[in-house]
N, CA and C of each residue as an Amber inpcrd file, in Angstrom:
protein
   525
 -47.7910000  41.3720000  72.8170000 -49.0780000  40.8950000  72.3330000
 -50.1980000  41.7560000  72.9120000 -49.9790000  42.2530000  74.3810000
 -50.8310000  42.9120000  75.0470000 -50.8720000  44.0600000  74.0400000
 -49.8110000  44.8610000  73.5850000 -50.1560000  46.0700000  72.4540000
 -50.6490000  45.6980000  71.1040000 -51.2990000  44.6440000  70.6120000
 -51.4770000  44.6810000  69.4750000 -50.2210000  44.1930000  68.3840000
 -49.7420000  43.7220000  68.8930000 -47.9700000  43.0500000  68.3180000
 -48.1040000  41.8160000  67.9490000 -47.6720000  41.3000000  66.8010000
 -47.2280000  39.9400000  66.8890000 -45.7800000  39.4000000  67.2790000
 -45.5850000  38.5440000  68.0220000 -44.2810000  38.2260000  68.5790000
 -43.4520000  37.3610000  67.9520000 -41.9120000  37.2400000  67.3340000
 -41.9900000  36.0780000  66.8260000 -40.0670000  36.2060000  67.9540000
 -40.3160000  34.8930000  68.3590000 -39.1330000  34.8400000  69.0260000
 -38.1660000  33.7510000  68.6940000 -36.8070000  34.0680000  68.9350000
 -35.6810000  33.5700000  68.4060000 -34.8360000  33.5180000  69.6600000
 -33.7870000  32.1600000  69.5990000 -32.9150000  31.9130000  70.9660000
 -31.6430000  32.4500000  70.6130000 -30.7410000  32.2170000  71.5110000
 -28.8460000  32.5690000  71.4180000 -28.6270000  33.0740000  72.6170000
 -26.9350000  32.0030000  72.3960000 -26.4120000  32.8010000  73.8090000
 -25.7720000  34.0150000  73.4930000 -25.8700000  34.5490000  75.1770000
 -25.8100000  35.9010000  75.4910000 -24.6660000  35.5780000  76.6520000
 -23.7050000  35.8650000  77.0630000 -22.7160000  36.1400000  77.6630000
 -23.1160000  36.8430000  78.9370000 -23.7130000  38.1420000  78.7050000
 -23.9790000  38.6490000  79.8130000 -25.8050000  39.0590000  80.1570000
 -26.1210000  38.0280000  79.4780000 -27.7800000  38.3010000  79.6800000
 -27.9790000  36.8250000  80.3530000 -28.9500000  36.7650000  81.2210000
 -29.3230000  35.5060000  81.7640000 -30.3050000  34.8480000  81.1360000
 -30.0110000  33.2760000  81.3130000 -30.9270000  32.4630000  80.1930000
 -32.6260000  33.0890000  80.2270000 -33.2110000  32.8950000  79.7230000
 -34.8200000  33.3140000  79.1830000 -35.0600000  34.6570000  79.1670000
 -34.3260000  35.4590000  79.4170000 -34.1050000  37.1240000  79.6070000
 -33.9840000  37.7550000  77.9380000 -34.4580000  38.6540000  77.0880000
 -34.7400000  39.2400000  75.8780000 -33.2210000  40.0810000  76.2390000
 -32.6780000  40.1400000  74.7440000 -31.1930000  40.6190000  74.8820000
 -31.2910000  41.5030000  73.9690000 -32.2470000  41.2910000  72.6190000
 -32.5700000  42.4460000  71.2740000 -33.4360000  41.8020000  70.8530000
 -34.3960000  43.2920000  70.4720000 -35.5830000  42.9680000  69.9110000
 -35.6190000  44.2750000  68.2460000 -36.5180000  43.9280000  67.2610000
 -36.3600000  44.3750000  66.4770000 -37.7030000  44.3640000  66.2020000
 -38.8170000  45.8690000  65.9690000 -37.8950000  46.5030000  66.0410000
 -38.0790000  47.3490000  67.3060000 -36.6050000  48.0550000  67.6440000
 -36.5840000  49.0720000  69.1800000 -37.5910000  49.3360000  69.7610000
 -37.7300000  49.0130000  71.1650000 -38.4300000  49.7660000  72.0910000
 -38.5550000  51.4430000  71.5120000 -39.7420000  52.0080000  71.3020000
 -39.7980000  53.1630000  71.4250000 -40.2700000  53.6190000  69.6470000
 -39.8930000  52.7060000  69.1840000 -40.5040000  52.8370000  67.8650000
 -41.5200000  52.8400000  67.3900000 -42.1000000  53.7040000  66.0220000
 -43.7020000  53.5060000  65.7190000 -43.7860000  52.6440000  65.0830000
 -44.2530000  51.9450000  65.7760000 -45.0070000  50.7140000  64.3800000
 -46.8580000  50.2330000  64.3690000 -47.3150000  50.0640000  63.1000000
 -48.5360000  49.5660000  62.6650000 -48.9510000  48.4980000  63.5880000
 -50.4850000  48.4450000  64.5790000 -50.8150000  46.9730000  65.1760000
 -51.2050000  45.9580000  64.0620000 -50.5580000  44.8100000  64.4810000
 -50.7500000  43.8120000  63.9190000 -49.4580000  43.3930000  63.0890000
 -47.9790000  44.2560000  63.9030000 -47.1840000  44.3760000  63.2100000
 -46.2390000  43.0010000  63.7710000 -44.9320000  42.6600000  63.1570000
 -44.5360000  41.6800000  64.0230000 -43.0170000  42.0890000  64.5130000
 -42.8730000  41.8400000  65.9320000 -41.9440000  42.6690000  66.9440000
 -41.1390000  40.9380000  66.7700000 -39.8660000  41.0010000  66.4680000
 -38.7670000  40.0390000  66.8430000 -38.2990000  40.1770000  68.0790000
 -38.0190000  39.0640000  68.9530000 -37.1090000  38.9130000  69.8830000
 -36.3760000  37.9160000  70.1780000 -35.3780000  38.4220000  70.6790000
 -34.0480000  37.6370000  71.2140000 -33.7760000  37.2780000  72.5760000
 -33.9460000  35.7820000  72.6450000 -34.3110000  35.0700000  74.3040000
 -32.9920000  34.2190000  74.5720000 -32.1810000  35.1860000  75.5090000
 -30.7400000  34.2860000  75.9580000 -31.1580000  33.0570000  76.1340000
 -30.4050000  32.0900000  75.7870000 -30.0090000  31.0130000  75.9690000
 -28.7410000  30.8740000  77.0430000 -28.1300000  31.6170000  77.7260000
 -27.4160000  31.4100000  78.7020000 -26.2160000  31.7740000  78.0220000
 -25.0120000  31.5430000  78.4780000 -23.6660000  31.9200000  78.0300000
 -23.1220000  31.1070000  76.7260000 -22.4080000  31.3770000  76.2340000
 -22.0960000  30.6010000  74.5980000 -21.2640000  29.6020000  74.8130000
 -21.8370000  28.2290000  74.4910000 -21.2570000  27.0930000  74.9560000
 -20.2160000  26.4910000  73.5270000 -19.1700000  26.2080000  73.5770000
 -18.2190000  25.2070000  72.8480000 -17.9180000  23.6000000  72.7470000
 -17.5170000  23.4280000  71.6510000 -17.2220000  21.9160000  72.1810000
 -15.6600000  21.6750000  72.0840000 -15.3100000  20.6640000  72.6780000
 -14.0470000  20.5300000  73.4660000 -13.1180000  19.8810000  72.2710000
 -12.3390000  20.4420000  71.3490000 -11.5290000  19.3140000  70.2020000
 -10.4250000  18.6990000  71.4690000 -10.0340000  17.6230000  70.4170000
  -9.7100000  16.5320000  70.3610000  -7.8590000  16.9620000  70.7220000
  -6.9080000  16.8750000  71.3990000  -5.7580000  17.8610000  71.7760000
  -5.0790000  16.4840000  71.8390000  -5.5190000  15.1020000  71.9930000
  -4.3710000  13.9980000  72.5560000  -3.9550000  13.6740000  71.1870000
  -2.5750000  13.4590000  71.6250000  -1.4640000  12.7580000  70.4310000
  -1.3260000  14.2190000  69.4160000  -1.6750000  15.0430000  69.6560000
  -0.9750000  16.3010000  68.8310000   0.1340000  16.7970000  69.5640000
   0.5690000  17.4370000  68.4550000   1.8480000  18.7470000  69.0700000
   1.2280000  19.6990000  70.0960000   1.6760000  19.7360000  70.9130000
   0.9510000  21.3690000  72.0500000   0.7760000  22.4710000  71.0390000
   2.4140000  22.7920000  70.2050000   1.2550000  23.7540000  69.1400000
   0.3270000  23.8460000  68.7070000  -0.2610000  22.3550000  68.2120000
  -1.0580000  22.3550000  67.3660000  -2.5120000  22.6210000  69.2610000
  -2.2850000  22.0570000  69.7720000  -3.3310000  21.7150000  70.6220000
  -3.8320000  23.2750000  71.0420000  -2.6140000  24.1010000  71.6360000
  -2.1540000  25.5350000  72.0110000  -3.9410000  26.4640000  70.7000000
  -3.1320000  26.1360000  69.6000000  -3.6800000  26.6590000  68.5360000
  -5.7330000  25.9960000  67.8960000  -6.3100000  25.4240000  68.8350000
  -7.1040000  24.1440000  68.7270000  -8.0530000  24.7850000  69.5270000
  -7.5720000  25.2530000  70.6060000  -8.2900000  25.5470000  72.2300000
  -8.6430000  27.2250000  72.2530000  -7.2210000  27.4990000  71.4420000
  -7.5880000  28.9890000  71.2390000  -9.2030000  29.7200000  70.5240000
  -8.5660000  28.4800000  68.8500000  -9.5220000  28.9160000  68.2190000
 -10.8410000  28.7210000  68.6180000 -10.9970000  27.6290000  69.6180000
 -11.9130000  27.4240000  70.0650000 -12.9740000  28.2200000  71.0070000
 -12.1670000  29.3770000  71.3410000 -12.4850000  29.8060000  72.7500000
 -12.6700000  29.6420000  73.7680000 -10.8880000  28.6770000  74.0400000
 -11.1400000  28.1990000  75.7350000  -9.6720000  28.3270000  75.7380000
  -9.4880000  28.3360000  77.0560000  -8.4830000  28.8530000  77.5530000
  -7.2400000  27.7280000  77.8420000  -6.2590000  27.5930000  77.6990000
  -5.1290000  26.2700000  77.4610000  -4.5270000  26.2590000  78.9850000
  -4.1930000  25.4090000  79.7500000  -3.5880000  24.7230000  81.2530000
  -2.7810000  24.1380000  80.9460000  -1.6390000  24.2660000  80.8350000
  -0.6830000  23.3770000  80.6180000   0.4730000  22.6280000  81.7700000
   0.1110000  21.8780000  81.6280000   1.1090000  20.8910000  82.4850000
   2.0700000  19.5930000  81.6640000   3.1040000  19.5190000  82.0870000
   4.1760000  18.7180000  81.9790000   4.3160000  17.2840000  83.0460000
   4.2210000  16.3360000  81.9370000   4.4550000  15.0270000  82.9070000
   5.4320000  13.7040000  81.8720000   5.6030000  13.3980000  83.0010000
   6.5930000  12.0140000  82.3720000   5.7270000  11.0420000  81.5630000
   6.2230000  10.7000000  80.4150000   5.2650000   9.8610000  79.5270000
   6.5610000   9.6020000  78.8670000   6.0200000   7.9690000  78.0280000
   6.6720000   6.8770000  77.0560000   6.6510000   8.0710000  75.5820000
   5.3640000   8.8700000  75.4140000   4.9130000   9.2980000  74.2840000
   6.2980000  10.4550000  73.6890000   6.0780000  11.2290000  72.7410000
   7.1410000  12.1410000  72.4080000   7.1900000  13.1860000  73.0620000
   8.2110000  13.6300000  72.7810000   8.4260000  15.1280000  74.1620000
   7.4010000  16.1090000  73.0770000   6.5890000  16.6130000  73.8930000
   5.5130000  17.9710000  73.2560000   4.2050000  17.5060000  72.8290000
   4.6120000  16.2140000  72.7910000   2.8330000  16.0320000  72.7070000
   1.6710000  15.3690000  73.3200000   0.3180000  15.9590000  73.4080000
  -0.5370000  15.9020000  74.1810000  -0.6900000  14.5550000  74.6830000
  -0.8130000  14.1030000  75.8310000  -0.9310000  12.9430000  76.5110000
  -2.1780000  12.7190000  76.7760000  -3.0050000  13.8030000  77.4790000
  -4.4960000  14.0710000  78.5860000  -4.6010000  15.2140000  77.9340000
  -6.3100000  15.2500000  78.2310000  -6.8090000  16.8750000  78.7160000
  -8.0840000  16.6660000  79.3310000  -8.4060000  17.1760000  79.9890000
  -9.4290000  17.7120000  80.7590000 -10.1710000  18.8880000  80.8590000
 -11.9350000  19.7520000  80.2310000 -12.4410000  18.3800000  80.0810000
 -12.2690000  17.2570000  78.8380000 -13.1270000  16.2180000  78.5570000
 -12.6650000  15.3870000  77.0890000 -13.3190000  16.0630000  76.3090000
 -12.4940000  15.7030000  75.0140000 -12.7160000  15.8250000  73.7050000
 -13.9220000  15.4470000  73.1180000 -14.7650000  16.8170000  72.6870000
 -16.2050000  16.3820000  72.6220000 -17.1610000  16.6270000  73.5200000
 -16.5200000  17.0580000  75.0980000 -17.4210000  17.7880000  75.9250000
 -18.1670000  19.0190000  75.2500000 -18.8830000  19.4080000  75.7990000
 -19.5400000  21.0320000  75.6980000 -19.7930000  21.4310000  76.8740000
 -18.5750000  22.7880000  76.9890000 -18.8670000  23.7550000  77.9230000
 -18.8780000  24.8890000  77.6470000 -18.8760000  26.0410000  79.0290000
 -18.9660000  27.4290000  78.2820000 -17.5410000  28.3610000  77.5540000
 -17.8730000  28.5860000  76.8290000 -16.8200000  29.3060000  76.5280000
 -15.9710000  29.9920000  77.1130000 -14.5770000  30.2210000  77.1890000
 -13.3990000  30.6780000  78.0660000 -12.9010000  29.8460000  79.0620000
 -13.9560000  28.6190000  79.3260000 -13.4920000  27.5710000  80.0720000
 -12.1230000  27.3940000  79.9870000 -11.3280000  26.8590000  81.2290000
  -9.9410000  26.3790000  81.2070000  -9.8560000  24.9330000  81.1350000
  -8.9930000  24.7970000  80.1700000  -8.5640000  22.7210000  79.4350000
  -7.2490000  22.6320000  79.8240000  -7.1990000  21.9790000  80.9410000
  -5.9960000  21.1780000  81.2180000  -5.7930000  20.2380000  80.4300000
  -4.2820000  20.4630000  79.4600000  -3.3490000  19.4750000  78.5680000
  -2.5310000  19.3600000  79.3850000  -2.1470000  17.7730000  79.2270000
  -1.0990000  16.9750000  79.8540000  -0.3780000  16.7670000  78.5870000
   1.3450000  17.2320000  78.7090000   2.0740000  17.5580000  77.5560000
   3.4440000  16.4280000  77.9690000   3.8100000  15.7260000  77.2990000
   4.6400000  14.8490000  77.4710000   6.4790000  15.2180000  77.4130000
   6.9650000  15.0310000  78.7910000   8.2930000  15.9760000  78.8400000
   9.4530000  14.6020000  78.8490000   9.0630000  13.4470000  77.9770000
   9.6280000  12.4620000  77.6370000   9.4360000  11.5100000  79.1360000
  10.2280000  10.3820000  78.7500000  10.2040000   9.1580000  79.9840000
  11.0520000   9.4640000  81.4770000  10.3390000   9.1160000  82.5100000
  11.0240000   9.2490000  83.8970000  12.4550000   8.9070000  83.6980000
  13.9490000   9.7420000  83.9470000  14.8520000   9.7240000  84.0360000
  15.1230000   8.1790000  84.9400000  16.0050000   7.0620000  85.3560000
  16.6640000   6.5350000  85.9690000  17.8880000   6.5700000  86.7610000
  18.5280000   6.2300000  87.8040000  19.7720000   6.4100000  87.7370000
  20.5800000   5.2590000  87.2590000  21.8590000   5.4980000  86.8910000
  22.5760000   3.6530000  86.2420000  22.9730000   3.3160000  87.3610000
  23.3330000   2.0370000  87.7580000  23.9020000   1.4350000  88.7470000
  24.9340000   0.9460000  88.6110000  25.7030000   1.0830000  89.7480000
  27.1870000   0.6600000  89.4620000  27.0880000  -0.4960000  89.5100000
  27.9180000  -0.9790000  88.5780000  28.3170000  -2.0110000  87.9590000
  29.8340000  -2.6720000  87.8060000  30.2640000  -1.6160000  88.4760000
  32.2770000  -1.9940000  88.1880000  32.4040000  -2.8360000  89.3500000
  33.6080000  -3.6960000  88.5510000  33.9390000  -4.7320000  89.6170000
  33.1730000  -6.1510000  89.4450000  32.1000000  -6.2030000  89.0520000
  31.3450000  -7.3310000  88.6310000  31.8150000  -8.2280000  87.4910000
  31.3060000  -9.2720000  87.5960000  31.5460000  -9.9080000  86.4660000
  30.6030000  -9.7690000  85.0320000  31.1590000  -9.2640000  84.1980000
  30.6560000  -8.8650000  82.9400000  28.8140000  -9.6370000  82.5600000
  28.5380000 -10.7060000  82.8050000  27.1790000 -11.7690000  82.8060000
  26.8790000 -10.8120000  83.7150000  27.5590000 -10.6400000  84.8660000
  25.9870000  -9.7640000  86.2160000  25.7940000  -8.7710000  85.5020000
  26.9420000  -7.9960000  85.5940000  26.3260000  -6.3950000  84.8660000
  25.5760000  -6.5050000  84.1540000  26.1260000  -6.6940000  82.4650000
  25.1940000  -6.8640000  81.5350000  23.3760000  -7.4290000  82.3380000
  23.4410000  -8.5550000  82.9670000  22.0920000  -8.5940000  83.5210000
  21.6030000  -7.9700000  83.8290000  22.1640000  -6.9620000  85.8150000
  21.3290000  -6.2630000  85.9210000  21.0220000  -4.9500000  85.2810000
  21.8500000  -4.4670000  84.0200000  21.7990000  -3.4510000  83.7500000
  20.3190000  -3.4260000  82.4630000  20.2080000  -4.4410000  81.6800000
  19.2200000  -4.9640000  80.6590000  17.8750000  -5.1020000  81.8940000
  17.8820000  -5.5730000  82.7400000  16.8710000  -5.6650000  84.1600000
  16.3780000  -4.1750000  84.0590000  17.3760000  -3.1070000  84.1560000
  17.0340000  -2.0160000  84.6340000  16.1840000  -1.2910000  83.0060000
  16.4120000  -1.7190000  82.2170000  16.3050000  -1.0700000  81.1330000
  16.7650000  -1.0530000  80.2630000  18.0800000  -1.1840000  80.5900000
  19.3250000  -0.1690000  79.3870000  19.4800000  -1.5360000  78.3440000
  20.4460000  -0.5690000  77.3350000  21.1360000  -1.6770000  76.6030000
  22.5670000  -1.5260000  77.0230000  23.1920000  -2.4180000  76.4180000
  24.2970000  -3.0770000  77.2060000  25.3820000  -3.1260000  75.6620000
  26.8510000  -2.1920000  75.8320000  27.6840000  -2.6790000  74.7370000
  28.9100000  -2.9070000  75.5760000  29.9120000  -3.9470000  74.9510000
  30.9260000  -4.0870000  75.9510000  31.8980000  -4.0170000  75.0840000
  33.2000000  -3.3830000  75.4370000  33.9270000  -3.0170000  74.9290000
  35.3880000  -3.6810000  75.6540000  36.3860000  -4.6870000  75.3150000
  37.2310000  -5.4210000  75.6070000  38.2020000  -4.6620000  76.0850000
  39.0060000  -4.4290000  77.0540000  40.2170000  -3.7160000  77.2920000
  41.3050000  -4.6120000  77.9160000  42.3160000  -3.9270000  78.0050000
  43.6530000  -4.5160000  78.9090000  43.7610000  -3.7910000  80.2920000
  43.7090000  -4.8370000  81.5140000  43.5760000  -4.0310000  82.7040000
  44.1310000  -5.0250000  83.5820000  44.8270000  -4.4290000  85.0270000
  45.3070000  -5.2120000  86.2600000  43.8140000  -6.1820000  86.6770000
  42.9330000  -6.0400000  86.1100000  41.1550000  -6.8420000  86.7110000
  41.5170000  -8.3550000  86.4660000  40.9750000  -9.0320000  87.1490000
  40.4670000 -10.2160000  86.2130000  39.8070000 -10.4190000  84.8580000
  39.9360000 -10.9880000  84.1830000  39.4520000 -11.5630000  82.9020000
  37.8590000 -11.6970000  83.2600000  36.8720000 -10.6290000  82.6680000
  36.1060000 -10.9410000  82.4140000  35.0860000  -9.9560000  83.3250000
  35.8780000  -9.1540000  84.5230000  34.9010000  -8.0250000  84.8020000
  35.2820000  -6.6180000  84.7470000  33.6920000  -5.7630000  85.0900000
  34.3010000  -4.8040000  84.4770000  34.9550000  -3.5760000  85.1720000
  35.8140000  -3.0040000  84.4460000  36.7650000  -2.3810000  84.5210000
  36.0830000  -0.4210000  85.0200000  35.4310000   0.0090000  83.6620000
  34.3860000   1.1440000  83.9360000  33.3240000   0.8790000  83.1850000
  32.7960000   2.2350000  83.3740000  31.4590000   1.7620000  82.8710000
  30.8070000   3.3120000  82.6310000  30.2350000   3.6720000  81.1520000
  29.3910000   4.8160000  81.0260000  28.0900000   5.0070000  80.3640000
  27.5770000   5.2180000  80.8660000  27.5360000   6.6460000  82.0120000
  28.0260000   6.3910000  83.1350000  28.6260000   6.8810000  83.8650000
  29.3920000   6.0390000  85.3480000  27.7890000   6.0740000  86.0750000
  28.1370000   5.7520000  87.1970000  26.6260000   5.1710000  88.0360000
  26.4410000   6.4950000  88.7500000  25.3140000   6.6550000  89.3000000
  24.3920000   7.5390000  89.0370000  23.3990000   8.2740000  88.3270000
  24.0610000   8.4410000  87.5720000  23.9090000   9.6630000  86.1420000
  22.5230000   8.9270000  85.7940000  21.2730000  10.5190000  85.9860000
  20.5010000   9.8300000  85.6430000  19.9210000   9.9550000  83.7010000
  19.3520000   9.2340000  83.5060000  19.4060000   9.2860000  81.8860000
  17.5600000   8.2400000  81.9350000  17.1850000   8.5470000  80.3800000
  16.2560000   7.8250000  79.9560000  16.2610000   6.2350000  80.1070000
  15.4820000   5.4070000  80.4060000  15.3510000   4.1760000  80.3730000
  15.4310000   3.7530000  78.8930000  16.5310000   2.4490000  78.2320000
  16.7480000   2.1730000  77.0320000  18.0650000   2.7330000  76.4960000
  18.6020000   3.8780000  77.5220000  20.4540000   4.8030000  77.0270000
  21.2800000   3.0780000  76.7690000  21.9360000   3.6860000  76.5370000
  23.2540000   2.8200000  76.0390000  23.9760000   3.1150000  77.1890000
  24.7120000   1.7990000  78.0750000  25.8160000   1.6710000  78.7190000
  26.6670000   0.8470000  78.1450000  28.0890000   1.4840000  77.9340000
  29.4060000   1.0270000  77.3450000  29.9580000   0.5930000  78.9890000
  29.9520000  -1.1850000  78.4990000  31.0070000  -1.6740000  79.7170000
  32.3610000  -1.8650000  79.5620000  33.5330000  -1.3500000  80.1090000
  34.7870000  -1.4910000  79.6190000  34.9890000  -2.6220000  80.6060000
  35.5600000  -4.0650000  79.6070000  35.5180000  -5.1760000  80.4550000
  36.9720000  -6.2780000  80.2360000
């Protein structure tokens, strides 16, 4: 303005220009122009901010592919969840934040339900097992055999005990 310029100014982020700092002006430093002419400029707004989509209850592909396009950077972690194996549980920040771009989003990706171990059960009487085994989770099928046991407990049992497996597996009692 001090030269005889009219100014007309315009915002955007700038990555590597600091907020209120001129990043391009039009037209160039150094150019002839008429007074009373009008000089454009470009006033960072600070670094280029995004907003955060929405990654829970999708596929990690899809989430993977979400964050990218977005321009932020994907964290992935694995945790025990009820939900399906691969898909998004959490993320951090939420969905709908705005931050700067390249930011890192921790997804919490679901690597199915906490394993259990079965408990032995042989030797019991068929009512306990079956109990505590439905207690623990599982379902319960019993399967009748001929054995030196008493009438009515059981004999084996699979998955034999230990073995750890999903909460809800099927244990076959041989009884």
């Amino acid at each position: 303005q001090g030269a005889g310029l009219n100014v007309r100014s315009k915002s955007g982020p700038n990555g590597s220009v600091p907020r209120g700092s001129v990043f391009v002006q039009s037209p160039e430093a150094g150019d002839r122009i008429a007074k009373e002419s009008t000089v454009t400029i470009w006033v960072s707004t600070g670094k280029p901010q995004v907003l955060v989509p929405d990654l829970k209850g999708h596929p990690l592909t899809d989430a993977i592919a979400s964050i990218t396009a977005a321009g932020l950077n994907p964290r992935i972690f694995y945790v025990h969840s009820t939900a399906p194996e691969n898909t998004v549980v959490a993320q951090v920040p939420a969905a709908g934040d705005r931050v700067l771009k390249g930011t890192r989003v921790r997804i919490n990706v679901s690597k199915g339900p906490r394993p259990v171990a079965v408990p032995s059960v042989v030797d019991q009487p068929y009512a306990n097992a079956a109990g505590a085994l439905q207690g623990a989770g599982f379902t319960v099928t019993r399967v009748d055999v001929d054995s030196d046991k008493p009438k009515g407990v059981v004999v084996t049992q699979e998955p034999s005990a230990g073995t750890e497996v999903a909460k809800g597996t099927q244990v076959t009692l041989s009884v």
